[in-house]
MARRO-90006 format. One record per residue (C-alpha): x, y, z. Coordinates in steps of 0.2 Angstrom, whole numbers, padded with zeros to 4 digits, always signed. Layout:
// residues N
XYZ...
***
This chain:
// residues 117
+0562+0458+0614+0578+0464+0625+0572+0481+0618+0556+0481+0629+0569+0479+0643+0581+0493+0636+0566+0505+0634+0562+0505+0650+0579+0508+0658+0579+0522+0644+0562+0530+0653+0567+0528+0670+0586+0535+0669+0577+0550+0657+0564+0553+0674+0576+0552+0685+0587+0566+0678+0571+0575+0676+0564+0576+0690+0575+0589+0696+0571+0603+0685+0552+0598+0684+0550+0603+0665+0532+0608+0659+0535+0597+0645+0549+0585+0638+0548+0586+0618+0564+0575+0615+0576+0563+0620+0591+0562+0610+0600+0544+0613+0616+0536+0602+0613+0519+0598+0628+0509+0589+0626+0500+0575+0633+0482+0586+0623+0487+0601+0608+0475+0594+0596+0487+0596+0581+0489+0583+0578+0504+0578+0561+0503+0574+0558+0492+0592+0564+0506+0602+0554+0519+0594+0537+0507+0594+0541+0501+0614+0545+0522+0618+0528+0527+0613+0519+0514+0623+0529+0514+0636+0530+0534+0640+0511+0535+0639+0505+0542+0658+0525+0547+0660+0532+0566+0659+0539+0560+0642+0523+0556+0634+0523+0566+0618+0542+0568+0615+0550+0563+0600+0563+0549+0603+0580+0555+0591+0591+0541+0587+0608+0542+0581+0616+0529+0575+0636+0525+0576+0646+0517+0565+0655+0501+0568+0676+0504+0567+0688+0491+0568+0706+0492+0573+0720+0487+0560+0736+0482+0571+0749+0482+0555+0742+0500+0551+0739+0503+0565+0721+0515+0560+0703+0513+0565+0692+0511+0551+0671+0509+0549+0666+0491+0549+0666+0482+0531+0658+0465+0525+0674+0457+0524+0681+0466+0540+0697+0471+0528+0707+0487+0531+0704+0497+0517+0724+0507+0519+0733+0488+0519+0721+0474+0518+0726+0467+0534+0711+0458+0543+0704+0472+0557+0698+0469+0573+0681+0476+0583+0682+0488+0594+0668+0496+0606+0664+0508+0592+0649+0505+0587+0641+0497+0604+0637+0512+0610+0619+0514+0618+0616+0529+0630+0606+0547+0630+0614+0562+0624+0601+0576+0627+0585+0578+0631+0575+0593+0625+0559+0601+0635+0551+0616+0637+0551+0625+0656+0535+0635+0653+0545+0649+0650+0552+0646+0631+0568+0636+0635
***
């Protein structure tokens, strides 16, 4: 249900960065969700689309990229994406989370000025 929450602070950082170049028309938003952020996917997209509806954004597409999990190995000392058994796949030494992978923010919005762009 936090997504609800999350899709609404999406909407209103999205307006408020738009509302100085006035688009005609938004056609995306691109936003980076990592894979540890505990965000569905699916909930984000379902919440967008009712929740844009009446707004400058209704219509746009909602992009999701999703991150990768990396842990830190302190014997190797190398990042590594997230396995089952957390394992570092140079020495086997146990790795450690890091904020990879918790990422949740907009990377670009795409829209349409009324004049091609």
């Amino acid at each position: 249900m936090h997504e609800y929450y999350v899709t609404q602070q999406l909407i209103k950082i999205a307006e408020d960065e738009l509302k100085e170049i006035k688009p005609k028309k938004v056609l995306s938003i691109k936003v980076v969700v990592g894979e540890l952020s505990g965000i569905i996917d699916e909930s984000l997209k379902f919440y967008f689309d009712i929740l844009t509806k009446g707004t400058i954004l209704e219509g746009s597409k909602l992009e999701i990229v999703q991150k990768k999990a990396l842990l830190f190995c302190n014997s190797c000392q190398s990042l590594f994406e997230r396995t089952k058994d957390f394992l570092c796949p140079k020495c086997k030494s146990l790795g450690k989370l890091t904020e990879h992978g918790r990422e949740f923010y907009i990377e670009s919005i795409e829209v349409d000025d009324g004049d091609g762009n």
